[in-house]
C-alpha positions as CSV (number, residue, x, y, z in Angstrom):
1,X,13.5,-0.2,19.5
2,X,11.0,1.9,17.6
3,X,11.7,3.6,14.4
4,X,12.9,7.6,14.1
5,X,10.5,9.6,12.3
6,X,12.1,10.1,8.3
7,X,11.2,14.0,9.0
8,X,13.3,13.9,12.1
9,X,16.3,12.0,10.2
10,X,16.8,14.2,7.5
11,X,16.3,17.4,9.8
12,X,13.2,18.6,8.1
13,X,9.7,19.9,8.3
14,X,6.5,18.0,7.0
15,X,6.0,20.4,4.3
16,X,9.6,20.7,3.0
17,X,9.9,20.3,-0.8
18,X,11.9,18.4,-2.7
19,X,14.7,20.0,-3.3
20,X,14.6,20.9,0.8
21,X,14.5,16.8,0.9
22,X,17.7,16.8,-1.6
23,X,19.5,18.6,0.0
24,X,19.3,17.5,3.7
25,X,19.9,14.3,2.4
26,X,23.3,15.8,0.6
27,X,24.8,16.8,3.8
28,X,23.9,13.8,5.9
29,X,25.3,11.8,3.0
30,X,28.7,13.8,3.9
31,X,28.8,14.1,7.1
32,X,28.4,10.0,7.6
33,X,30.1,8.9,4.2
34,X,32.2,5.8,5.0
35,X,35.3,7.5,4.0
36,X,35.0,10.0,6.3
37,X,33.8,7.5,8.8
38,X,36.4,4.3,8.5
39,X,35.2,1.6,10.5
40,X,33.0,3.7,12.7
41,X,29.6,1.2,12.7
42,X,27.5,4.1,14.2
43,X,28.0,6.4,11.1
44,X,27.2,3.5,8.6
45,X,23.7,3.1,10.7
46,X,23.5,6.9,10.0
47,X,24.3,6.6,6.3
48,X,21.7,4.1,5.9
49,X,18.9,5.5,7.9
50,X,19.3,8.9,6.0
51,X,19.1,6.4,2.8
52,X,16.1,4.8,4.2
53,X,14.1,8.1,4.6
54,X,15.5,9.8,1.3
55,X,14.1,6.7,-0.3
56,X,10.4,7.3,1.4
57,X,10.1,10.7,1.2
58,X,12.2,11.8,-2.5
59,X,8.5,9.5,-3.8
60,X,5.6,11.2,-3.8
61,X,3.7,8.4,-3.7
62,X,5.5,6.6,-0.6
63,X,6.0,10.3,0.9
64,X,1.7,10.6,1.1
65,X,1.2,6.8,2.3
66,X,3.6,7.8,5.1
67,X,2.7,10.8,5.7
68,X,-1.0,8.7,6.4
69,X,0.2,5.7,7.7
70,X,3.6,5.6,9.3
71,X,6.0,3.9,9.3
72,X,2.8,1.2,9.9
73,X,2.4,1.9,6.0
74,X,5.5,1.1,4.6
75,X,6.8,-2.2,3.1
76,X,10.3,-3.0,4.0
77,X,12.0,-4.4,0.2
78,X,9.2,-2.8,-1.7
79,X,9.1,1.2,-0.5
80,X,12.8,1.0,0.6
81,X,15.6,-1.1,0.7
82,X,17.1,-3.2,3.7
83,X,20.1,-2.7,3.4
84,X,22.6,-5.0,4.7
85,X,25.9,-2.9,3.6
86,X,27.3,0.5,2.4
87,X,27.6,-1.3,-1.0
88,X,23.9,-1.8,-1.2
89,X,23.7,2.0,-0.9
90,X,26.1,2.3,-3.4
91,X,23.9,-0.1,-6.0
92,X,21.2,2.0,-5.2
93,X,21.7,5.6,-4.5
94,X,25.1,5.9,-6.5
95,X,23.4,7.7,-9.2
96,X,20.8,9.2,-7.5
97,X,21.4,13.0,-7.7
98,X,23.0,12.8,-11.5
99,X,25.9,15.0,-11.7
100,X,25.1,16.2,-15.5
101,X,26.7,15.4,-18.4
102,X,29.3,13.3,-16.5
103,X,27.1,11.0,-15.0
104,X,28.6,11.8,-11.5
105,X,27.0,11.3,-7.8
106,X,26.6,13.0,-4.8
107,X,29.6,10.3,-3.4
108,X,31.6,11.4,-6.4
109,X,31.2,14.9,-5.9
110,X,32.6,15.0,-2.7
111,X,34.8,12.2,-2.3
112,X,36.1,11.2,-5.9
113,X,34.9,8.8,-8.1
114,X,37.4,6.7,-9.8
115,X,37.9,4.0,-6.4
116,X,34.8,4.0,-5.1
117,X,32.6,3.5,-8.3
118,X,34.9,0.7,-9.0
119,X,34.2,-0.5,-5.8
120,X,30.5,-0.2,-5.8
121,X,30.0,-1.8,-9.4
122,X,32.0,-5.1,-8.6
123,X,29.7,-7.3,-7.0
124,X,29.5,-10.4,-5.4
125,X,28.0,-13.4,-7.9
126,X,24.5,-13.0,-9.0
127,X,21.3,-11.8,-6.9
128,X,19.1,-14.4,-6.5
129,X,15.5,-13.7,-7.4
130,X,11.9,-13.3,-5.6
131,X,9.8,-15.9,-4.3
132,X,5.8,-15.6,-3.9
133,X,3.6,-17.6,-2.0
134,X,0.4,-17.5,-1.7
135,X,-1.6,-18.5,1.2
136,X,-5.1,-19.2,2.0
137,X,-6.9,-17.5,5.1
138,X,-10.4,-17.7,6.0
139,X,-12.2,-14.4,7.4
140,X,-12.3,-15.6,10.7
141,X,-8.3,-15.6,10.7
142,X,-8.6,-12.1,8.7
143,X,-10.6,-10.5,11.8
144,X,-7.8,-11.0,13.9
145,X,-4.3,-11.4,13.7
146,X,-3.0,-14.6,13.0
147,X,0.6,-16.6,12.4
148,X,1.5,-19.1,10.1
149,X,3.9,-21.5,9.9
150,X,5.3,-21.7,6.2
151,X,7.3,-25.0,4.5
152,X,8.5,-24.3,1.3
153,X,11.6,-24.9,-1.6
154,X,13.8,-22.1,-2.6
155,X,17.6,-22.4,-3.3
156,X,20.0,-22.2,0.1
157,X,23.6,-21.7,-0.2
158,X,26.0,-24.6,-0.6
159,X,27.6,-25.9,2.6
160,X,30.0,-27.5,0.8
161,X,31.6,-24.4,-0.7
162,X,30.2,-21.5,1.5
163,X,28.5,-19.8,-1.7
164,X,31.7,-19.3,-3.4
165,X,31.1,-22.3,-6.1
166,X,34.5,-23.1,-6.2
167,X,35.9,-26.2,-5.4
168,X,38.0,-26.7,-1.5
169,X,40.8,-25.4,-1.8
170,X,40.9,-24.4,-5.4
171,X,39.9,-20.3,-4.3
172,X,39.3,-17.3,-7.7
173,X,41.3,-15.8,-10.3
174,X,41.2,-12.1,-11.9
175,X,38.7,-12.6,-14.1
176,X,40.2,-12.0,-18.1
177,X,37.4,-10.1,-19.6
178,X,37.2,-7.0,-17.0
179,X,40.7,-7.6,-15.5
180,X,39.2,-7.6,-12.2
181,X,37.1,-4.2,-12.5
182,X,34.0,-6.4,-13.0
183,X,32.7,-4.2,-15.9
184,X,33.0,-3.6,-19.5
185,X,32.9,-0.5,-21.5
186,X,31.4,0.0,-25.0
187,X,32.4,3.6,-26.6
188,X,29.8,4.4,-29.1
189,X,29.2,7.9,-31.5
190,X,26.7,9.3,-33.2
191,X,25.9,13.0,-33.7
192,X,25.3,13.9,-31.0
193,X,28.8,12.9,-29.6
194,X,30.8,9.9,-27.7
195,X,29.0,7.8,-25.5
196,X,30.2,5.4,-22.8
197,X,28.1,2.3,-21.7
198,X,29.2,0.4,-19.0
199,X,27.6,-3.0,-17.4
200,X,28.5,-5.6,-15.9
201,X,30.7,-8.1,-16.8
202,X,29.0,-10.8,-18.6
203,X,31.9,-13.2,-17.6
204,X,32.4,-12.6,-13.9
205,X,29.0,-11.2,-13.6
206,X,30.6,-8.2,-12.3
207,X,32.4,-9.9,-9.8
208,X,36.1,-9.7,-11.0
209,X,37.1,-13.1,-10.1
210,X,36.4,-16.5,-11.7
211,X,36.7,-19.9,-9.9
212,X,39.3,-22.1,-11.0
213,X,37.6,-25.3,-10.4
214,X,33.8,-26.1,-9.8
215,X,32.4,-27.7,-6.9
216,X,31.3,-31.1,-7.0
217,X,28.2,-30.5,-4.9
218,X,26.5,-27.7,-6.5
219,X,28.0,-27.8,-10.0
220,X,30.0,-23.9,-9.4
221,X,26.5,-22.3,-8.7
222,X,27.2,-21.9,-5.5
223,X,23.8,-22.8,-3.7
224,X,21.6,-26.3,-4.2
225,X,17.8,-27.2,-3.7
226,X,16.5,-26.9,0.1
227,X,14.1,-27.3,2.3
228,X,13.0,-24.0,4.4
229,X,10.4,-22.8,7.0
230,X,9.3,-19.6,7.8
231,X,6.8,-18.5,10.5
232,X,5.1,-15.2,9.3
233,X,2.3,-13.2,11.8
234,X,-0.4,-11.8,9.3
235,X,-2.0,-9.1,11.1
236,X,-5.9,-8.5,11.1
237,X,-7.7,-6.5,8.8
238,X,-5.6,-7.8,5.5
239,X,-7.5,-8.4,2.1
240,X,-6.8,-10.3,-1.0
241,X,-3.6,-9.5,-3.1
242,X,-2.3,-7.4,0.0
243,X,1.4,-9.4,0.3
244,X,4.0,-9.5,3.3
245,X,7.6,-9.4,2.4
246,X,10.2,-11.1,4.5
247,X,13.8,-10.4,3.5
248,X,16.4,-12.9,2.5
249,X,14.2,-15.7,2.6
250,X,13.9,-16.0,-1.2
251,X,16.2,-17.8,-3.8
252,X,19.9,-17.3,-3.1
253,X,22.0,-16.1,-5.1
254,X,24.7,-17.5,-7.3
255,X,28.1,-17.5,-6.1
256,X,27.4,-15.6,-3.4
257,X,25.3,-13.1,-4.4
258,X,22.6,-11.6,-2.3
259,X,19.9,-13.7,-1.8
260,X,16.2,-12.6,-2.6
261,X,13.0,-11.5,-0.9
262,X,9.8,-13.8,0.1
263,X,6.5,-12.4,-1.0
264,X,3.6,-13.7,1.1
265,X,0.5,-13.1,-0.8
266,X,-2.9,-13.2,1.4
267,X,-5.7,-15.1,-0.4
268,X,-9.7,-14.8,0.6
269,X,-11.2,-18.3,1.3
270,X,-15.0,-18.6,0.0
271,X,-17.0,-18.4,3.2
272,X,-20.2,-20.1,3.9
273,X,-22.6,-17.8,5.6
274,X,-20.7,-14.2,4.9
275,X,-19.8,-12.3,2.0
276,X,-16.8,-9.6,2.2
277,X,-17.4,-6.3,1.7
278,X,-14.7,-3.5,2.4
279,X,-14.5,-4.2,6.1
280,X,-18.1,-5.2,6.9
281,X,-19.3,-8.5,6.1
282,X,-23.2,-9.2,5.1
283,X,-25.0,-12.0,6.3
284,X,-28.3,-13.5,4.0
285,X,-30.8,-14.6,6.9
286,X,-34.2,-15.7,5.8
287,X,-36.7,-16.3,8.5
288,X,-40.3,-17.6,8.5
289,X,-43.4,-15.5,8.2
290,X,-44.5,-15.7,11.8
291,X,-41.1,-14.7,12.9
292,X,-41.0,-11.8,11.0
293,X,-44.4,-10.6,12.0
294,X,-44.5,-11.8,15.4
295,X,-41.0,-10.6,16.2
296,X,-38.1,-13.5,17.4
297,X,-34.8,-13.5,19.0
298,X,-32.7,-15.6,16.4
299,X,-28.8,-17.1,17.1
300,X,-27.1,-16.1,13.9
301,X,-23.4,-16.8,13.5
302,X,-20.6,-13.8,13.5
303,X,-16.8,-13.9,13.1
304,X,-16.5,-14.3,16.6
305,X,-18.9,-16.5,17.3
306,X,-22.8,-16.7,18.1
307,X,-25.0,-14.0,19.1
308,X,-28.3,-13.1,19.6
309,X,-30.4,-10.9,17.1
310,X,-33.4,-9.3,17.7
311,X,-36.4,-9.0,15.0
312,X,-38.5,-6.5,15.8
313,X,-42.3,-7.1,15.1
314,X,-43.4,-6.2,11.7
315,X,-40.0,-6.8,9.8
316,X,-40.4,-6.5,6.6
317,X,-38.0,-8.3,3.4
318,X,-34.9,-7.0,2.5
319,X,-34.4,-4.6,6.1
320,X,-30.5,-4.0,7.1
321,X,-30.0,-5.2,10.4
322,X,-26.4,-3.8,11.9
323,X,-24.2,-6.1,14.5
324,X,-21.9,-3.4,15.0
325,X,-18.3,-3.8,14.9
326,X,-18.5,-7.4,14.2
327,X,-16.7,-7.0,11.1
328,X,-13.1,-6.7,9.9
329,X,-10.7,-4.8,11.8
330,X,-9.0,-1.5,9.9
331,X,-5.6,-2.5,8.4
332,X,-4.1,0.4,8.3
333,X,-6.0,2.5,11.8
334,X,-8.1,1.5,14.4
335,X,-12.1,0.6,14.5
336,X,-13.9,-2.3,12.8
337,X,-16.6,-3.2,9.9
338,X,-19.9,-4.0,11.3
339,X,-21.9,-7.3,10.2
340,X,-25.0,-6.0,7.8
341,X,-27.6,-8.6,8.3
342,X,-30.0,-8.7,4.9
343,X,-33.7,-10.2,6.2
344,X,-35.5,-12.5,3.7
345,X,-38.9,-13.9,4.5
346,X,-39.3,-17.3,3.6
347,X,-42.3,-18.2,1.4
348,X,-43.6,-22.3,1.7
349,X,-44.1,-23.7,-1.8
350,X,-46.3,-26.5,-0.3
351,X,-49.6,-25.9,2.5
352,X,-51.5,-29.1,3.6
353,X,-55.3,-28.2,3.7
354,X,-55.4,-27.1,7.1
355,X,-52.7,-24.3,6.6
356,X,-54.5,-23.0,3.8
357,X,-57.6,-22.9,5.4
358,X,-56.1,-20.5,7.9
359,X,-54.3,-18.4,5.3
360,X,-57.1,-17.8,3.7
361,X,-59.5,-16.6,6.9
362,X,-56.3,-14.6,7.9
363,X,-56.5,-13.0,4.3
364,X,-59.7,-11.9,5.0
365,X,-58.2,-9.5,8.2
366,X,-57.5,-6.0,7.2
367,X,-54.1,-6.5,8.9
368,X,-53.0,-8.9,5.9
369,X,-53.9,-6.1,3.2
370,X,-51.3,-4.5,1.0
371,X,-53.2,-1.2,1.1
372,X,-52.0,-1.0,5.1
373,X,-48.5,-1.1,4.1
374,X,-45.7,1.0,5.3
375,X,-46.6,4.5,4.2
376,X,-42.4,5.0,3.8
377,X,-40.7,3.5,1.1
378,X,-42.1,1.2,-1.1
379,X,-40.6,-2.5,-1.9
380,X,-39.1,-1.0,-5.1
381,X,-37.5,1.6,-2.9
382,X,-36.2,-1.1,-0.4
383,X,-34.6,-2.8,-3.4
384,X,-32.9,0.4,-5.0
385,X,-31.6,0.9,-1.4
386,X,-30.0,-2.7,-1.3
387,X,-28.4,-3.0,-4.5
388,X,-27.5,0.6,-5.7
C-alpha cells in the first residue's frame, strides 16, 4: 500500500507555513489522541501518520528534500521515526509545541498532564544502541540494483527470560528511588527563580520496577550475544557514505527496552578500468598510432558489458568519446551517467631498423607536419578542456 502524501495528511497546501503546519498538526493531534480514541487501532494509525508528516515537514531541511524527492527521499529512523507505539510519540513529540513557562505540550493542553506524562516518561529498560555496517559494492552492482545477504553479531533478546532479566518466576518490584514514577526531580534556585529538572531514574532506568532476582542466562541484562542475518536490496545509483537503515535490527535493548537501528553504509570498491565520477564513469583507452589515424572499431569494456567503439580517422590525444547512458543510474530520479571515454595515443619506446626507416620517409610527407594541424584548439587547449 503506497504512502499518503504528508500535505494531504495534515490537510494542507504546499506552500503553507509553519505555523499553518502547527496548527493542522494541533487538531489532528486532538481529534485522534488515544484518550479520545480508547482502543480504536484506526485512530492510533492516524495519530502516528499525522506525527510522521509533522516530523517531515515542521524541518526545513527534510520539508525541501521531500518536497524534491518524495517520499523516495526520506530515510525511515533518520528523517522520522517508526513508531511502533503511542508511547514512542509520547518520547518524541511530548514537548514538541512548549507550552511556556510550564513546560506543557499540546497532549497536556488538552487532555491534562499529570497521568499521561507519567505514563510517557516511564519506560521500558534501556534502548539499545545503533549498529553500522559497512559493505563493499563494486560499480557494476552500483549500476543496478542489487541485494545482499548480511551475517552479523548484535545483541538478541534473552529466551530465557523474554527480555525482562529477571529470573522464572521471580517477576519486578516498585522500584525505591522513584517509587514507581520512573523519574527523579531535582529543585534548584538561582535568581532567576525555582527550577525543576526531571530525568530519568538512574536506578530503574526510568522503568519503575526492579527485578528481584537476576537471570542466570544473561546476568539480569535481559538480552545475550547472537548470531543474525539480514537480507537488504541496495538500489542502483547509490555512492559512497550513502547508508540504508533497517529498523530493529540493531542491539537490543536492556531489559526490554527498544531495540536499535541497522545502519548499512555503501562502500566504493577500486575498479580496474573505470574511474567514478558523479554518475558517469571515464574510461583511459590508449590506442596505437595507426589506429588513431587510420580510424578502428575497438571492443572496450562498459558496466554492462562489451561494446563496440568507433575511432574516427584522424583522432587526435586526449578526445572525449561519449557511450551514452552507459553510466550510473540517478539515485534519486530517472536517466543515467554516460561512459566518457579519454583517447591516449601510444608512443613505442623501442623501433627495430626497419620501423624507423619508414618513420622517417613518412616524416618527410606533408601529412606528418605539425604546421597541418587542426586549425581549432590547440593541444594546450585540449588539456585545459580535460582537466579544468
Amino acid at each position: 500500500m503506497s504512502k499518503r502524501d504528508y500535505y494531504e495528511i495534515l490537510g494542507i497546501s504546499k506552500d503553507a507555513s509553519a505555523d499553518e503546519i502547527k496548527s493542522a498538526y494541533r487538531k489532528l493531534a486532538v481529534k485522534y489522541h488515544p484518550d479520545k480514541n480508547p482502543d480504536n487501532p484506526e485512530a492510533e494509525d492516524k495519530f502516528k501518520e499525522a506525527s510522521e508528516a509533522y516530523e517531515v515537514l515542521s524541518n526545513d531541511d527534510k520539508r525541501a528534500r521531500y518536497d524534491r524527492f518524495g517520499h523516495q527521499g526520506m530515510r525511515g529512523g533518520q528523517d522520522f521515526h517508526q513508531y511502533s507505539n503511542i508511547n514512542d510519540i509520547f518520547s518524541a513529540f511530548g514537548d514538541i509545541f512548549g507550552g511556556g513557562g510550564g513546560g506543557g505540550s499540546i497532549f497536556e493542553e488538552f487532555f491534562g498532564g499529570g497521568a499521561r506524562r507519567g505514563q510517557r516518561r516511564r519506560q521500558q529498560g534501556e534502548p539499545g544502541s545503533r549498529i553500522r555496517i559497512r559493505i563493499p559494492l563494486t560499480l557494476e552492482e552500483i549500476a543496478q540494483e542489487t541485494e545482499k545477504t548480511i551475517k552479523y553479531k548484535r545483541m538478541i533478546i534473552c529466551d530465557a527470560c523474554s527480555g525482562s532479566g529477571a529470573k522464572a518466576g521471580s517477576g519486578t518490584q516498585t522500584c525505591s528511588t522513584c517509587n514507581g514514577q520512573g523519574e527523579v526531580r531535582q529543585v534548584s534556585r538561582s535568581m532567576f527563580g525555582q527550577f525543576i529538572n526531571v530525568s530519568a531514574c538512574p536506578t530503574c532506568n526510568g522503568a519503575g520496577q526492579v527485578i528481584k532476582e537476576k537471570c542466570e542466562v544473561c546476568d539480569g541484562e535481559g538480552r545475550v550475544k547472537g548470531d543474525d542475518t539480514v537480507t537488504v536490496k541496495i538500489p542502483a545509483g547509490v555512492e559512497e557514505g550513502n547508508y540504508i537503515p533497517i529498523s530493529n535490527k540493531g542491539n537490543a535493548g536492556r531489559r526490554g527496552g527498544s531495540t536499535g537501528d541497522l545502519e548499512v553504509v555503501i562502500e566504493e570498491k577500486e575498479h580496474e578500468h573505470f574511474i567514478r565520477q558523479d554518475n558517469d564513469v571515464m574510461l583511459p583507452l590508449t590506442i596505437s598510432f595507426p589506429e588513431a589515424a587510420l580510424g578502428a572499431d575497438i571492443e572496450v569494456p562498459t558496466l554492462q558489458g562489451k561494446e563496440i567503439l568507433s575511432i574516427k580517422p584522424g583522432t587526435q590525444p586526449g578526445t572525449k568519446l561519449l557511450l551514452r547512458e552507459k553510466g550510473i543510474p540517478n539515485l534519486n530520479g530517472y536517466g543515467k551517467g554516460d561512459q566518457v571515454i579519454l583517447v591516449n595515443i601510444y608512443v613505442p619506446e623501442k623501433l627495430n631498423s626497419k620501423e624507423k626507416a619508414a618513420l622517417k620517409d613518412m616524416a618527410k610527407s606533408e601529412s606528418f607536419s605539425p604546421d597541418n594541424a587542426s586549425k581549432g584548439k590547440d593541444f594546450f587547449g585540449k588539456l585545459k578542456d580535460l582537466f579544468f
